[in-house]
C-alpha positions in Angstrom: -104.1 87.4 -120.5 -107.1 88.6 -121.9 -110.6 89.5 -120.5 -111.5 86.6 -118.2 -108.1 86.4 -117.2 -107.2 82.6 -118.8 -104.6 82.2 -121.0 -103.6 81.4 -124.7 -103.9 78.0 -124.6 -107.6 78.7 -123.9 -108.3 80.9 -126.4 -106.9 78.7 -129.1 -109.2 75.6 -128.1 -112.3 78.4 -128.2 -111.0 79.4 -131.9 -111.0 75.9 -132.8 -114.7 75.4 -133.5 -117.7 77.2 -133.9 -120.5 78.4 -130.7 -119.4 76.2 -128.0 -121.1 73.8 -126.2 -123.6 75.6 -123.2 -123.4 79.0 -125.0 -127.0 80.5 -124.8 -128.7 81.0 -128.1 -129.2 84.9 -128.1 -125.9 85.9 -126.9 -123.7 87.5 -129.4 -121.3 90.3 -130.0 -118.4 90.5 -127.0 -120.5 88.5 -124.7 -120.4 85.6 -127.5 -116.8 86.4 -127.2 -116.1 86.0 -123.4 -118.0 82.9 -123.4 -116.2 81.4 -126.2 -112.9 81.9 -124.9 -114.6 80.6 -120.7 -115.8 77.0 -123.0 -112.1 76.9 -124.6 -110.5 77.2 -120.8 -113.0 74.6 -119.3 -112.1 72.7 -122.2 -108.6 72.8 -121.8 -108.3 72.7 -118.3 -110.9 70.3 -117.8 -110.2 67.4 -120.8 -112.8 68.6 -122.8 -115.2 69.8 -119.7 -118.1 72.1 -121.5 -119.1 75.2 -119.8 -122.2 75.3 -117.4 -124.0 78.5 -117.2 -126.3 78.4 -114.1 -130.0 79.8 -114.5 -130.8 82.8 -113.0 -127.4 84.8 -112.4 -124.9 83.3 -114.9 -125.9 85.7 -118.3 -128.6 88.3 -117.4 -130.1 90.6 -120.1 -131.0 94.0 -118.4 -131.3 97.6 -119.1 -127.8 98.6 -117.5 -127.6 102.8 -119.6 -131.7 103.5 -119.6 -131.6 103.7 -122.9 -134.7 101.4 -123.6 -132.4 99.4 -126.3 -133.4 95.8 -127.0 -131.7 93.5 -129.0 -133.1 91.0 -132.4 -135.4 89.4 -130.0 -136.8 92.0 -127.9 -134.9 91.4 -125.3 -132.6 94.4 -123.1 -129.2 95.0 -125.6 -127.1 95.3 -122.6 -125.9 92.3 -120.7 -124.2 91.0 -117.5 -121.7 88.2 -117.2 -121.1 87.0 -113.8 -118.8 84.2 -113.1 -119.9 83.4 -109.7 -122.5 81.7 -111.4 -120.8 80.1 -114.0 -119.0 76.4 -114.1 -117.1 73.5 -115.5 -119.7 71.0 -115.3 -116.2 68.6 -114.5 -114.4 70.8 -111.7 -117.2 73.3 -110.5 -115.9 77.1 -110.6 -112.5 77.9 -112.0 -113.0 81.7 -111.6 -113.9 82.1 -108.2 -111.3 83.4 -105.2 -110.8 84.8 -102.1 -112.5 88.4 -103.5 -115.1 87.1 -105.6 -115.2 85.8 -109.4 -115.1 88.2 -112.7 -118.2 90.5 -113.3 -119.1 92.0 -116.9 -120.6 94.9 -118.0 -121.7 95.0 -121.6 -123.4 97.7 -123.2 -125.2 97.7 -126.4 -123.4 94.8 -127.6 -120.0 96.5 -128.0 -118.6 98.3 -124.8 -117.3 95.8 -121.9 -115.9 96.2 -118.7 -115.1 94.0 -115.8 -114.6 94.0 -112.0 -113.9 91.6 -109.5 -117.0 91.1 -107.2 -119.3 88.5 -105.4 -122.4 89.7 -106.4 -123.8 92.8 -108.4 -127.3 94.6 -108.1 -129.1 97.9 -110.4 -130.4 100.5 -108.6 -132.7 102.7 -110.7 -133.2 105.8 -109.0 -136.5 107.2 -111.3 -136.8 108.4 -115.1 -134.1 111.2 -114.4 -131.2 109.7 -113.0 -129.0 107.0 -115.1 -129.4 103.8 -113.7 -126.4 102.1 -110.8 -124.9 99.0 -110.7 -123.7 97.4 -106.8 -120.8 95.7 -106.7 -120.1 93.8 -103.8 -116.6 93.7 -103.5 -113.5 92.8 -101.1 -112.6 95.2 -98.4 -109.4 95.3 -100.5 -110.8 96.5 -103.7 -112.1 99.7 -102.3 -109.5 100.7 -100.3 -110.2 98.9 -97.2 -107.0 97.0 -95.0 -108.8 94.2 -94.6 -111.4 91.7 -96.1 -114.6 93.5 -94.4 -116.6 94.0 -97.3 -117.7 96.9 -99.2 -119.9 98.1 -102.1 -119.2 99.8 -105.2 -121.3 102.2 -107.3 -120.7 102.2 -111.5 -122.9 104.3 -113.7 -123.8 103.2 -117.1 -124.5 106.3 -119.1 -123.2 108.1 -122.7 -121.9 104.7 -123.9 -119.0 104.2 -121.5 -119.3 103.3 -117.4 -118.2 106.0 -114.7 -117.6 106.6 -110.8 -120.5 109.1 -110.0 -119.1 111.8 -107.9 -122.1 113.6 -107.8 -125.4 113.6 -108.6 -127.3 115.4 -111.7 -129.8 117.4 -109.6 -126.3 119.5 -108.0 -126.2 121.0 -111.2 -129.7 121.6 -111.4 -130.2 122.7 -108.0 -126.8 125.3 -108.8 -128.8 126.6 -111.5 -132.0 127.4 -109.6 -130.1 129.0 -106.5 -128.4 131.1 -109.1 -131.5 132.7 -110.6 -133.2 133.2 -107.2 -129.8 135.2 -106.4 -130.1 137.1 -109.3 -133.8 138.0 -108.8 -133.0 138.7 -105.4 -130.0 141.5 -106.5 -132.3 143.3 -109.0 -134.9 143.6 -105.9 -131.9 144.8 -103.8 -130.9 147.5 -106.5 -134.6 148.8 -106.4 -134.8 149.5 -103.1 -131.5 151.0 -102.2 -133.2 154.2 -101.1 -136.0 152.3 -99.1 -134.6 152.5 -95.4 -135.5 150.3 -93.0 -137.4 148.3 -95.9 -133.9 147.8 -97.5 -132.4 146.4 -94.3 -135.1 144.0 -94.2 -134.6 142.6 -97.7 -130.8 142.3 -96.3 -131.8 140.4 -93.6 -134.2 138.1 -96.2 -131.3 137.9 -98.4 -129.1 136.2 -95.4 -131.7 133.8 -94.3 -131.9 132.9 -98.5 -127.9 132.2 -98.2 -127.8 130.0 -95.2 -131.2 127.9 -97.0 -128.3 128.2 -99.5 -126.0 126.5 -97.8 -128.1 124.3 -96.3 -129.4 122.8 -99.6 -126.0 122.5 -101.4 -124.6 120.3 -97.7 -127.8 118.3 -98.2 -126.6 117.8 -101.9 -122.7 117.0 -100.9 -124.4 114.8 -98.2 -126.0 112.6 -100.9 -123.4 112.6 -103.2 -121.5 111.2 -100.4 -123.9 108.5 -100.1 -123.9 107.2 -103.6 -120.0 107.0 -103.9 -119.9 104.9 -100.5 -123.1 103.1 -99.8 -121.9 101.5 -96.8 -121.9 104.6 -95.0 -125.4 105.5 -95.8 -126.9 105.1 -92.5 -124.7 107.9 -91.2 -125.4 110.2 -93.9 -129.6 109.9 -93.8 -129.1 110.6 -90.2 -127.2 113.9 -91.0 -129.5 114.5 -93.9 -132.4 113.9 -91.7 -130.9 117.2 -89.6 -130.6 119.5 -92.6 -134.1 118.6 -93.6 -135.0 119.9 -89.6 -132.9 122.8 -90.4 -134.8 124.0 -93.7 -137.9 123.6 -92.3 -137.1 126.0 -89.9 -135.6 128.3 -92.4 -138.5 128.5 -94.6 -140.9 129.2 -91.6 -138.5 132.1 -90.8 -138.5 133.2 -94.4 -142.5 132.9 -94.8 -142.8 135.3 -91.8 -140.7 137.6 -93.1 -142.7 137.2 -96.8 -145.7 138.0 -95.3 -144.0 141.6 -93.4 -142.2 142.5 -96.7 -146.0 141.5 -99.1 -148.1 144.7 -96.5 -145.2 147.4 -97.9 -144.2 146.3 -101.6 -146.1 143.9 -103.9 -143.4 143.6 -106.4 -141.3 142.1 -103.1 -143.9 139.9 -101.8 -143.9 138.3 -105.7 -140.4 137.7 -105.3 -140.8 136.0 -101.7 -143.5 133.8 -103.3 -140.8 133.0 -105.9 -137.9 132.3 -102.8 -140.9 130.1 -101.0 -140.6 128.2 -103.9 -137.2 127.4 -104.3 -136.8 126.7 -100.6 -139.9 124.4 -100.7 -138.5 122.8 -104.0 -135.0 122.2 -101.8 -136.7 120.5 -99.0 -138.5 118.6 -101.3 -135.3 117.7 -103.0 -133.4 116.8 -99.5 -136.0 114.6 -98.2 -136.1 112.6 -101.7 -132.0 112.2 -101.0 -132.7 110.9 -97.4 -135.1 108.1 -98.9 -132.8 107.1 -101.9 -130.0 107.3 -99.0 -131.8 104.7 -97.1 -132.9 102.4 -100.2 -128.9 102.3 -100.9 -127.9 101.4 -97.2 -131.1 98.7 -97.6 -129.3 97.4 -100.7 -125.4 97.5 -99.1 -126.8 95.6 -96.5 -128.1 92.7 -98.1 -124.8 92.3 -100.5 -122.8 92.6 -97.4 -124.3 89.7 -95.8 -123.7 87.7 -99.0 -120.1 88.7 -98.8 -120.2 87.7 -95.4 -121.2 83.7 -96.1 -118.5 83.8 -99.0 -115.9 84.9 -96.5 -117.4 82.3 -94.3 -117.4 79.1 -97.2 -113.9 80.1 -98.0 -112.7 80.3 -94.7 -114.4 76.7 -93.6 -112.4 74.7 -96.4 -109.6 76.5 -95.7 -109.6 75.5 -92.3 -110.6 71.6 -93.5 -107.6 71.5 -95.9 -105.6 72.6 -93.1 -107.1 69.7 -90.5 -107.5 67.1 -92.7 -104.4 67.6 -95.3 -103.7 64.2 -96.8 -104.9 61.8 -99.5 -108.4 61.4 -100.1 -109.4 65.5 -99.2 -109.3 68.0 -101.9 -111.1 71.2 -101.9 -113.4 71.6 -105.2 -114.1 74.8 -105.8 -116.5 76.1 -102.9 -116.8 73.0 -101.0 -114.7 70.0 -99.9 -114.7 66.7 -100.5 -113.4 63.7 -98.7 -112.8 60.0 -100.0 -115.9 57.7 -99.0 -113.0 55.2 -97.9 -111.7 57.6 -95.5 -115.4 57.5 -93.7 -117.3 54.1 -94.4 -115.9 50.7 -95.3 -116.6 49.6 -98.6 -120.3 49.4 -99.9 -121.6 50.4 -96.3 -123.1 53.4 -94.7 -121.6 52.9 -91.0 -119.4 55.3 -89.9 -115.7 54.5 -89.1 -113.6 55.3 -86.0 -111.1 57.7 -88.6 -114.6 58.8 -90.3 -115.9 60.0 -86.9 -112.4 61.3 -86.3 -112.9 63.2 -89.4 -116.2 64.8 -89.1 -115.3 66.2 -85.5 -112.6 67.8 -87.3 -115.1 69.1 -89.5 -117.5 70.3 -86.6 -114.3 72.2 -85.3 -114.3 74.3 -88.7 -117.5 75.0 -89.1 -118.1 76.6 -85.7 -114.7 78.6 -86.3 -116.0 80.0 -90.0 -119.6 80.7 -88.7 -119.2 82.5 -85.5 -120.0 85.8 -87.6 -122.5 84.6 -90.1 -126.0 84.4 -89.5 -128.4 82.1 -91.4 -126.1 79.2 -92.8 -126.8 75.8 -93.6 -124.1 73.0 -94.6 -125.3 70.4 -97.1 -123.6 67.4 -97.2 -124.0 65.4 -100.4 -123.5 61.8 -100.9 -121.6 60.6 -104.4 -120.3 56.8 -105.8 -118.9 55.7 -108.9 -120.5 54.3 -111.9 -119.6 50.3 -110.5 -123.4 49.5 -109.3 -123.4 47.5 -106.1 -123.3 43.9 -105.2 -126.4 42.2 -105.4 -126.6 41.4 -101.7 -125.7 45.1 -100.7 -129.1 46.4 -98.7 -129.3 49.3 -100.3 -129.6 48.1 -103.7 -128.2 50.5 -105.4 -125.9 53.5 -105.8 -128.0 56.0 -105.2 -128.9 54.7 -102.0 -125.9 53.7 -100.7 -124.9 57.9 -101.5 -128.0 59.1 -99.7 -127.7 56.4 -96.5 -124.0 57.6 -96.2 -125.1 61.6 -96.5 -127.4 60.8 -93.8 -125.0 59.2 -91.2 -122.5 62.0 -91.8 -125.5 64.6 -91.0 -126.9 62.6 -88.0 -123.1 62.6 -86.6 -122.5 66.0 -86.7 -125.4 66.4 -85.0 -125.8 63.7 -82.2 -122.4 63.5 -81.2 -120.7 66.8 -82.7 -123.4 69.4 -81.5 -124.0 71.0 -84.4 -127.7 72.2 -84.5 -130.1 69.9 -86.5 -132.1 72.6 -88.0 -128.7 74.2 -89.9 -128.2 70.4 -91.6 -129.1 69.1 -95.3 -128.2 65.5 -96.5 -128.4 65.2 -100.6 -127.3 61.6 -102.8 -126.2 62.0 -105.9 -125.4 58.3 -106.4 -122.6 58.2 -109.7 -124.3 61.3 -111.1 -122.4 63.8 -110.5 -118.8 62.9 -111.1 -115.3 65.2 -110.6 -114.0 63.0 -113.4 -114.3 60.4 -115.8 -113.6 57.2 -114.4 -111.4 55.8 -116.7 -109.4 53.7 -114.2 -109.4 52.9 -110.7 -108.1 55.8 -109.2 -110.5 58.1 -110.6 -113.4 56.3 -109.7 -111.9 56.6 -106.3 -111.9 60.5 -106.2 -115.6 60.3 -107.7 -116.4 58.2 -104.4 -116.7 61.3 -102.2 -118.6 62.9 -99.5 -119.0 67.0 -100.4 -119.7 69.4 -97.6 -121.2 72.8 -98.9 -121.8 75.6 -97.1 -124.6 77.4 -98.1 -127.1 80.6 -97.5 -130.1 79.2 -95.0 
């Protein structure tokens, strides 16, 4: 298998030829190369389908590394392939499952890697952090037992992508602390013979470990948040209590400061010096619990995307499960069902097995939904290429698809109960085929009523 996960048959019809039909001008390098090989398994799997890149989400050029790089045309040299967005303009998506479709990650041209995800975001945390990509996944994917879903952070840095464990300010933060310590023992040294003075500075240099401590929990706690985003709101709550703790701290440790400044002014520099550190940790902590929230802000929206995925796949496959037989087939995301098994020919009235159907269909869709929020279902209306009879009132096919759309819609919500308001009804007429027709039977599939379910 090779990157896209299709086999050799495909990769011989992309060889064939030269760019393939629906390749973006601009693209070249490995993306050029996974796209080739996705047009030779549409063609192959589809007789002679060409590939259909959707506009926005199917090829995006973006700054993944931060490295400001830009490519022959000025545009970002690092690119992402996602194909939830990408079709075969004769069977819709044949990359798309259960746990999402194939995601790409291409940097500079040359470097490429892929997860399985339903939709990916970049998080760019400010000129001195590398930049994060989101990956909304399957609960499966990240160790989860079930479907919930979950989001995954990837860095793009140094040429190559990587799980961050931790981010770059621990070190910096590690290196800070260490000098204050080290300031701190020289100060200790000086004053061994200073008395009650010297138990003070002890005292100082204990409040100065737990801020310590304090700082590098706030640190761990962020960390934390970056490596498992849906936990976020758990973490800025905890990091909201060790930003309440270090205030307190450095109020201690100013009062102290001020004591220590009346007997020794070399001492009361070096308190100025600790103020600074503990204010520059505070300021650090509270910058975490922001970025903490912005992540949780960004989880949330790709888990409610995950969520009308689960939903779409669950509703046809509930449907192929109620209405199993000839004439139903799922496509892709949606499901289709023969206009015969609904309207008699070259009308728009309902039959007694149509109405039969589409209560079926109510039935589903209240079973997927129950968890999703803002849905809609669109139901779209499709023919053949035969045009109508000339006595047929709706004159022609375009009609007749958008009059039996409309019946199907004013059904389900009249006599089904499902709410208006979360309804579409689209015609396509014979525009939009599944296949060819070539003979009778495939004109029959392309005689179809789809039902989509789609984001409100």
């Amino acid at each position: 298998m090779n990157k896209i996960g299709i086999g050799a048959a495909a990769l011989a019809v992309a060889a064939a030829g030269a760019r393939a039909q629906g390749i973006p001008d601009g693209i070249e390098g490995v993306a050029a190369e996974i796209l080739q090989e996705a047009a030779g398994y549409c063609a192959a799997e589809t007789d002679g389908g060409a590939l259909d890149i959707r506009d926005p989400g199917g090829v995006t050029f973006t700054d993944l590394d931060g490295d400001g790089g830009t490519g022959a045309d000025g545009s970002p040299d690092d690119v992402v392939i996602d194909f939830n967005n990408i079709y075969c303009d004769r069977a819709g998506s044949l990359w798309h499952g259960t746990g999402g479709a194939p995601i790409h990650l291409i940097l500079d041209g040359e470097t490429s890697e892929s997860w399985t995800a339903h939709s990916w975001e970049v998080e760019r945390m400010g000129p001195d952090y590398p930049a994060v990509v989101l990956l909304a996944r399957h609960g499966s994917a990240c160790d989860g037992a079930g479907a919930a879903p979950c989001v995954q952070a990837i860095v793009a840095e140094g040429g190559r992508f990587w799980t961050p464990e931790a981010p770059q300010e621990v070190a910096e933060r590690i290196t800070a602390l260490e000098e204050a310590e080290r300031q701190m023992g020289a100060i200790l040294d000086s004053l061994r013979s200073g008395g009650d003075r010297t138990s003070e500075l002890i005292d100082l240099r204990v409040a100065l470990d737990s801020a310590e401590t304090a700082a590098a929990e706030a640190t761990d706690r962020l960390a934390a948040a970056e490596r498992a985003q849906a936990r976020a709101e758990a973490r800025a709550t905890a990091l909201g209590g060790q930003v309440a703790g270090l205030r307190e701290q450095l109020q201690a440790l100013e009062g102290l400061a001020d004591s220590v400044a009346a007997e020794d002014g070399d001492v009361s520099g070096a308190m100025d010096d600790l103020r600074e550190e503990l204010q520059a940790a505070l300021a650090r902590a509270e910058e975490a619990e922001a970025r903490a929230a912005s992540l949780e802000a960004a989880a949330g929206g790709a888990a409610e995307e995950a969520d009308l995925d689960a939903a779409r796949a669950a509703f046809v496959a509930e449907l192929s499960d109620r209405l199993a037989g000839e004439g139903v087939e799922a496509v892709g995301d949606r499901f289709a069902i023969a206009s015969g098994q609904l309207f008699q020919e070259g009308g728009a009235t309902l039959s007694a097995s149509g109405e039969a159907a589409l209560d079926e269909v109510a039935t589903a869709l209240r079973t997927a939904t129950d968890d999703v929020g803002e849905w809609t279902l669109r139901v779209d209306g499709h023919t053949d290429d035969v045009p109508v009879s000339d006595d047929n009132p709706f004159g022609s096919n375009w009609a007749l698809s958008q009059a039996r759309a409309l019946s199907v819609v004013q059904y389900l919500s009249d006599e089904a109960g499902i709410p208006p308001d979360r309804l579409a009804a689209n015609g396509y007429g014979q525009y939009r085929p599944l296949v060819v027709p070539e003979n009778a039977d495939a004109r029959a599939r392309n005689r179809r009523i789809e039902l989509v379910l789609m984001r409100r």
